[in-house]
C-alpha positions in Angstrom: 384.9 21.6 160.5 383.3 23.5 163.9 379.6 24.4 162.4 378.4 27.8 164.6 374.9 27.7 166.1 372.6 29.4 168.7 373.7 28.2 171.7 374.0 30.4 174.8 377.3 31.6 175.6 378.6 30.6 178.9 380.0 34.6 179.6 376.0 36.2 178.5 374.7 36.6 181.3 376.1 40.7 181.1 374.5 41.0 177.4 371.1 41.6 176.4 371.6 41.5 172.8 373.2 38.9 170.8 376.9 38.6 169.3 377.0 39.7 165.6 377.5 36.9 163.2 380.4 38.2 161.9 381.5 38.9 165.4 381.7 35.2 165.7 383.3 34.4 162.8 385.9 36.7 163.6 386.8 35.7 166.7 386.2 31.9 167.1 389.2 30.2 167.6 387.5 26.7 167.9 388.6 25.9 164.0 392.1 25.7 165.4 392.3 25.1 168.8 390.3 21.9 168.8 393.7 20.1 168.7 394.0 21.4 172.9 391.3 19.2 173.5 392.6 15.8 175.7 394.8 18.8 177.3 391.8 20.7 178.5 390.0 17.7 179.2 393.4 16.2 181.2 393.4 19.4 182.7 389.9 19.8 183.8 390.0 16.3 185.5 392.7 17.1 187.8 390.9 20.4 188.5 387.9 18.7 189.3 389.8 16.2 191.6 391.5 19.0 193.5 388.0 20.8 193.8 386.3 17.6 195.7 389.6 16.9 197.7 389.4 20.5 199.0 385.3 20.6 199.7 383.8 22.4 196.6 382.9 19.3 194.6 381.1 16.2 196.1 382.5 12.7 195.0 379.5 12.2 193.4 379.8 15.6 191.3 383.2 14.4 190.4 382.0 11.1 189.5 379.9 12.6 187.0 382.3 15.1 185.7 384.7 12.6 185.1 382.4 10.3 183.2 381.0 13.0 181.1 384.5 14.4 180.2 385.7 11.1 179.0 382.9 10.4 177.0 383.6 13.8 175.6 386.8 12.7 174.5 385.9 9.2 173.2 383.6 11.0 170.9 386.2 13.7 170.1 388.6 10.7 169.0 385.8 8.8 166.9 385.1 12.2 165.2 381.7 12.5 166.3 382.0 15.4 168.5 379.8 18.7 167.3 381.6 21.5 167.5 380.0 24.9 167.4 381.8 28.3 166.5 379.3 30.3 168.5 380.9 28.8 171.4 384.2 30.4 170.5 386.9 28.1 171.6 387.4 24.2 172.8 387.4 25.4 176.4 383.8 26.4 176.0 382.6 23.7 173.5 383.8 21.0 176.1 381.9 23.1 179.5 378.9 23.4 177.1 378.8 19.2 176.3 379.7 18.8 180.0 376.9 20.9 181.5 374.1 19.4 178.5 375.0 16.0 179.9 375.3 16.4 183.4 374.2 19.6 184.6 374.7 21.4 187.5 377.3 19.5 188.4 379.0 20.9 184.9 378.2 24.5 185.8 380.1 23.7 189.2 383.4 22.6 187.1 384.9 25.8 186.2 385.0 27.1 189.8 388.7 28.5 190.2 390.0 29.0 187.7 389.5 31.0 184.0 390.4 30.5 180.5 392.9 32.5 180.8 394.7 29.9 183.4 393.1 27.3 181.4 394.4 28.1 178.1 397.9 28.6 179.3 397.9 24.8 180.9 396.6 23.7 178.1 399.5 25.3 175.8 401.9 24.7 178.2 400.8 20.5 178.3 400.6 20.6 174.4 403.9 21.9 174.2 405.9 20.0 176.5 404.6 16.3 174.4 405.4 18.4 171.4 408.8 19.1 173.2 409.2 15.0 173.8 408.2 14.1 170.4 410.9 16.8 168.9 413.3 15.3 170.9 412.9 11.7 169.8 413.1 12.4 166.4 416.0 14.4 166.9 417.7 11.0 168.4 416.3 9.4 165.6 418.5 11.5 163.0 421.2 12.0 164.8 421.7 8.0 165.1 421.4 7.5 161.5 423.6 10.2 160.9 426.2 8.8 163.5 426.1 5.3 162.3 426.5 7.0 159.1 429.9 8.8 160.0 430.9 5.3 161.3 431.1 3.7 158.2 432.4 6.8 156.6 435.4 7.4 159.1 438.2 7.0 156.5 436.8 8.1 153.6 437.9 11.7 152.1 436.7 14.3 151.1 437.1 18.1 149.8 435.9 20.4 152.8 434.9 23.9 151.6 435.2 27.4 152.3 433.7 29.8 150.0 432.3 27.4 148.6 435.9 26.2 146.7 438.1 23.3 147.9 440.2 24.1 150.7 441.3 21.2 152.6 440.7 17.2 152.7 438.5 16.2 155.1 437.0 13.0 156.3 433.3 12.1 155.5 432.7 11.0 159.1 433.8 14.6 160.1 431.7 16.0 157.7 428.6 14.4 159.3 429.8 14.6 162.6 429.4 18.0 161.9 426.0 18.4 161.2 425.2 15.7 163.8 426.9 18.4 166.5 424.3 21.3 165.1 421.5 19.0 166.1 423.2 17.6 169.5 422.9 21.8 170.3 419.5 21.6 169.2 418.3 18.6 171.7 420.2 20.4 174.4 418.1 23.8 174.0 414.7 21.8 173.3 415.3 20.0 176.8 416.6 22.9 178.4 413.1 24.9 177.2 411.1 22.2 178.6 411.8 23.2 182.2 410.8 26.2 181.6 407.4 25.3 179.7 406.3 22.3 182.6 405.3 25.4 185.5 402.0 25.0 186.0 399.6 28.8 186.3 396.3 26.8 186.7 394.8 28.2 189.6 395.4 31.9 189.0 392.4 32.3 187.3 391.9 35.4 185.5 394.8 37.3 186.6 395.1 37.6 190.4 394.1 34.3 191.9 391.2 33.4 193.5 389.3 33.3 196.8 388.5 29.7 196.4 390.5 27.4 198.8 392.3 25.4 196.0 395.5 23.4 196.5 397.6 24.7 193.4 400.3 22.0 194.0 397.8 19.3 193.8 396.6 19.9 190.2 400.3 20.5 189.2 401.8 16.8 190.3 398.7 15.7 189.3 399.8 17.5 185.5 403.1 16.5 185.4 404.2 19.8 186.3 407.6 20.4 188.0 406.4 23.7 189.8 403.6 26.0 189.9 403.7 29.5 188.4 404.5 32.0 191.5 402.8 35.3 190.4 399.3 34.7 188.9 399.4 38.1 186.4 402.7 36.8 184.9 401.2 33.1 184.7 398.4 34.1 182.4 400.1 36.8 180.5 403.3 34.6 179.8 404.2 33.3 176.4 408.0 33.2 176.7 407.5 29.4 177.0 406.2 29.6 173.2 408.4 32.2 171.8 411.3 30.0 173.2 410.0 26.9 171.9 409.8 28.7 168.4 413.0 30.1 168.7 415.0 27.0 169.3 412.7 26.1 166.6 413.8 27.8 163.9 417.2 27.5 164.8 416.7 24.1 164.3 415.2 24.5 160.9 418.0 26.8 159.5 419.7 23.7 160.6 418.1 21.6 158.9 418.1 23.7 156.0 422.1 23.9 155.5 422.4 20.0 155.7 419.5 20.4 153.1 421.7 22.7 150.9 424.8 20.4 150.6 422.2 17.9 149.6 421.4 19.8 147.2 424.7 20.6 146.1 426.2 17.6 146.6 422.9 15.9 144.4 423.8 17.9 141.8 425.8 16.7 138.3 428.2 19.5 139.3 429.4 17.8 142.3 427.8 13.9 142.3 429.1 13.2 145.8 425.9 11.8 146.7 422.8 9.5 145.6 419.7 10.6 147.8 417.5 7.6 146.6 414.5 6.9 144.8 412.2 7.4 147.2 413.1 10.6 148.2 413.2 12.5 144.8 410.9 13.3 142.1 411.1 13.6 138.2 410.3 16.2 135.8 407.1 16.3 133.6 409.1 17.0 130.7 412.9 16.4 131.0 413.1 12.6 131.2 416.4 12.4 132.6 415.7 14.2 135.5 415.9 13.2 139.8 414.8 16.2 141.5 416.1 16.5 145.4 412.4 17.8 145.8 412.7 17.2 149.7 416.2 18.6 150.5 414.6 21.4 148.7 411.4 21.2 150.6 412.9 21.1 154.1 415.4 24.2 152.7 412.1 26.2 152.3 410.7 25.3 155.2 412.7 27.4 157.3 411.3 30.3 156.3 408.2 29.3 157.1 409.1 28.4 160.9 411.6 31.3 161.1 408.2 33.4 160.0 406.5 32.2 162.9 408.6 33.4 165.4 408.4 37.2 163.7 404.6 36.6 163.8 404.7 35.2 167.6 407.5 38.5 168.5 404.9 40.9 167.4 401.8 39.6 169.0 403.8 40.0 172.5 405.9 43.4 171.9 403.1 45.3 172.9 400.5 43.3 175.1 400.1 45.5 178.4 399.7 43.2 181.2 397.5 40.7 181.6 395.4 38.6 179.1 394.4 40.3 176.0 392.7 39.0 172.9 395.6 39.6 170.8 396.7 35.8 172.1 394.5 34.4 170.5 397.2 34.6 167.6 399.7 32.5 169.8 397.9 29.0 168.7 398.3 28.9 165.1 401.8 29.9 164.8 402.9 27.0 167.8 400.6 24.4 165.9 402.5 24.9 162.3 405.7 25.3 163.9 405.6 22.1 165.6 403.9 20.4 162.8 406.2 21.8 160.4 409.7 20.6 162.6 408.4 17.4 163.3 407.7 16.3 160.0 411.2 17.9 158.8 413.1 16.0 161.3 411.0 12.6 160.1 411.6 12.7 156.5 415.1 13.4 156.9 415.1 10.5 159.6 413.7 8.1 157.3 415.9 9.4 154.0 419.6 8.9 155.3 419.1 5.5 155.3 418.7 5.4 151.6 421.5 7.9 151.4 424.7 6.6 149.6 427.9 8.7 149.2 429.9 8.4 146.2 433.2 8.2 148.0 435.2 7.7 145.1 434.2 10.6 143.5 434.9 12.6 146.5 438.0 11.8 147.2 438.9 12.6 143.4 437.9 16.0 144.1 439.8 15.9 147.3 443.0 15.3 145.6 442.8 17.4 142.5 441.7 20.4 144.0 445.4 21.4 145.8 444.0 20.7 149.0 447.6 20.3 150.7 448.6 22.8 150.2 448.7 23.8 153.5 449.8 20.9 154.6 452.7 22.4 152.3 453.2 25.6 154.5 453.1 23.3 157.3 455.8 21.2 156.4 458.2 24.6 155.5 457.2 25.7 158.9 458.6 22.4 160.5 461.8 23.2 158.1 462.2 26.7 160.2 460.6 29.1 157.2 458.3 31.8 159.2 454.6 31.0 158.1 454.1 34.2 156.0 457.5 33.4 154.3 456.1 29.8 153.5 452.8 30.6 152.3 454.1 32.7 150.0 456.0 30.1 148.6 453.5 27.6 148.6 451.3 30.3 146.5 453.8 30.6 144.1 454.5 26.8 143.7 450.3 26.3 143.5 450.3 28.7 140.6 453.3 26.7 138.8 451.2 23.4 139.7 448.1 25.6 137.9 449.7 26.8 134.5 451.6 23.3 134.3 448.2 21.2 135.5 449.3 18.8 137.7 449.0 18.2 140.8 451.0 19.1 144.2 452.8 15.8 144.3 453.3 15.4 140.5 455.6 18.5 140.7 459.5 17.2 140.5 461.1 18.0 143.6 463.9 20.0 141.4 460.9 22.4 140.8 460.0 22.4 144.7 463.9 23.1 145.4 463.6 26.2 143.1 461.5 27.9 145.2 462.7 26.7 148.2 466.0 24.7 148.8 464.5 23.2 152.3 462.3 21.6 150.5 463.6 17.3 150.7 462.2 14.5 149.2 460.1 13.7 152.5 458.0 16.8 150.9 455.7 14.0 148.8 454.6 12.1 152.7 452.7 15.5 153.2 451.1 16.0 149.7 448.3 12.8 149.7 445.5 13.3 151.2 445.7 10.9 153.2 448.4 11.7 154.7 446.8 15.2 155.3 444.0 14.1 157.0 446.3 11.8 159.4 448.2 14.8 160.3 444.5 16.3 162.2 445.0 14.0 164.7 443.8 16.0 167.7 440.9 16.6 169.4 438.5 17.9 166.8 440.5 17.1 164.0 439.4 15.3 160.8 442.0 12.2 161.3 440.1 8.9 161.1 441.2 7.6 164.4 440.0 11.0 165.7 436.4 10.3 163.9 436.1 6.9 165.5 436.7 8.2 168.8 434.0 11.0 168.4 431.5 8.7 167.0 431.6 6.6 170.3 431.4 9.8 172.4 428.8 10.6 170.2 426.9 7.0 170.7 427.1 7.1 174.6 425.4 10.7 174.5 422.3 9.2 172.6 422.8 6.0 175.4 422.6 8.8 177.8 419.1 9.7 177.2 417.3 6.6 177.5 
């Protein structure tokens, strides 16, 4: 934990008197923004190098700077880095060890530029890995759920609305389905990146500087794809995290519905599914208990993300132009966010292998729950009934089915005549659910051969990214 001390703040030189103690405690950010560190040291090195190649910094100033910031980091990774609160933020606790070690050469570093640049590359770098790592453990999930869908492309089940049986569907579809939420998901994560990899160092604290600094330099040196082409925007900007959030908690509501059938589908009432061992819990006192605690967990944690985004909303709406304080808030909120998705997106990764689907049991539910009975109205339609005509007399024949509990092709086809004389005995190939799901054979549809060819599309898009 950052332990606050006496040293001298690199901004006194205007103050005579020194910062309250509770002034410090208030405002250090250095408890939380630690975790910028091999950004701001990344970024400080190419800085450095574009100061010498440009004249400011002699080689051997660089060569010291460079040394001295990578011991900084060594010691940051081994833990043994001191941190102080009094110096407010990692920016500063980094200059401070920089210009102890090496001095004036340490002074001469932040020549340039600002925090207020500084801080926005180092976001802006944090967030485009975080960006990556999202994205390959997006891939990760949506394999396992494609492989998944696979070896489920023949198997049927009930598929729901209003939460009551309404037609047969095929598993495969089913998680084809979800896999389709998260294919929109990488697309808007990647898309976002372009738009977080501009690079605003080198417009300093709002209007650019007098220095004769080669923006382009530090930005290929960064990984940037462009540099930030009006400097008050650059350093006021934090679209790029407000988008990231917001494709963010998209993805967690995501997440959070395939959660929910989990849930559901976990539960006694439906036992479609088996989640595994090693994803569940017991109860302290009910012995028969296997709790879906991290379905549940990932269901809550939508809120969570889908608060951060409020939280990062607010901090903006009313920020005049250019830096303020107030962004000082922006950290915390892209830190859990992240955290929060990426550890969502594993767990889930590393649970559908353990998965197994009760197939049997679905399809039971599949075919007792009247499910073809539009494939009923269908088949009238093909006979020449208007549809309204043959939904009403596929309601009526349901309700028979009901009071007489059986099932659509149980009922005689004497009974199917009485309410409609073109009704024929090829009435029953359109009543199994099998046959139903058959009948989808389209693009988009739920018919296995339909599956297996969406499963391969699906297969060459994840080949795609590699």
């Amino acid at each position: 934990m950052p332990q606050s001390n006496n040293l001298k703040k690199l901004w006194g030189g205007r103050f005579s008197g020194s910062t309250d103690s509770l002034m410090e405690a208030f405002s250090a950010s250095v408890n939380f923004d630690w975790r910028l560190y091999r950004q701001d040291i990344r970024g400080s090195l190419a800085h450095a190098r574009m100061l010498t190649a440009v004249g400011v910094l002699s080689e051997e100033e660089m060569h010291q700077i460079d040394n001295g910031l990578r011991q900084i980091e060594s010691e940051i990774d081994a833990g043994d880095f001191q941190w102080s609160s009094a110096l407010e933020d990692v920016h500063m606790n980094i200059e401070a060890a920089l210009t102890e070690r090496i001095g004036e050469a340490g002074k001469k570093l932040h020549t340039g530029r600002s925090r207020n640049d500084q801080v926005a590359t180092d976001m802006r770098l944090y967030l485009r890995e975080g960006v990556d790592d999202v994205c390959d453990v997006l891939t990760r999930l949506q394999r396992a759920l494609i492989e998944l869908a696979e070896q489920h492309a023949e198997d049927i089940m009930p598929g729901f609305t209003h939460m009551q049986s309404a037609q047969p569907v095929t598993l495969g579809h089913h998680l084809l389905a979800w896999n389709q939420m998260l294919q929109r998901d990488y697309e808007r994560f990647k898309d976002c990146r372009k738009r977080i990899n501009i690079s605003p160092l080198g417009c300093a604290a709002l209007a650019g500087t007098s220095y004769p600094i080669d923006r382009t330099m530090t930005a290929e040196a960064l990984g940037f794809d462009s540099v930030a082409t009006n400097s008050l925007d650059a350093v006021a900007d934090r679209d790029f995290v407000i988008e990231f959030n917001a494709h963010a908690a998209l993805l967690a509501v995501h997440l959070s519905r395939i959660a929910e059938e989990l849930v559901l589908w976990s539960s006694g009432n439906f036992d479609f599914v088996d989640l595994g061992d090693g994803f569940c819990t017991g109860s302290s006192i009910m012995p028969q208990k296997k709790n879906p605690d991290v379905a549940e967990l990932i269901r809550g944690k939508a809120g969570r993300v889908n608060g951060n985004l409020m939280a990062l909303l607010m901090l903006m709406k009313g920020q005049p132009f250019t830096y303020n304080r107030d962004n000082q808030e922006d950290k915390e909120p892209m830190f859990d966010t992240l955290d929060t998705c990426l550890i969502s997106l594993e767990v889930l990764a590393a649970m559908f292998p353990q998965v197994r689907f009760k197939t049997n049991v679905m399809h039971k539910e599949a075919a007792d729950g009247y499910a073809t009975a539009t494939d009923l109205a269908d088949y009238l339609v093909r006979k020449g009934l208007a549809f309204r005509d043959a939904h009403e007399v596929v309601g009526k024949v349901v309700g028979m089915a009901i009071l007489d509990k059986v099932s659509l092709d149980q009922i005689p086809l004497s009974q199917f005549q009485h309410h409609c004389d073109a009704i024929e005995s090829d009435v029953y190939e359109v009543l199994t659910v099998e046959g139903s799901v058959k009948a989808r054979n389209h693009i988009g549809g739920t018919a296995p051969e339909q599956v297996k060819i969406a499963v391969q599309d699906a297969k060459s898009l994840l080949a795609s990214r590699s």
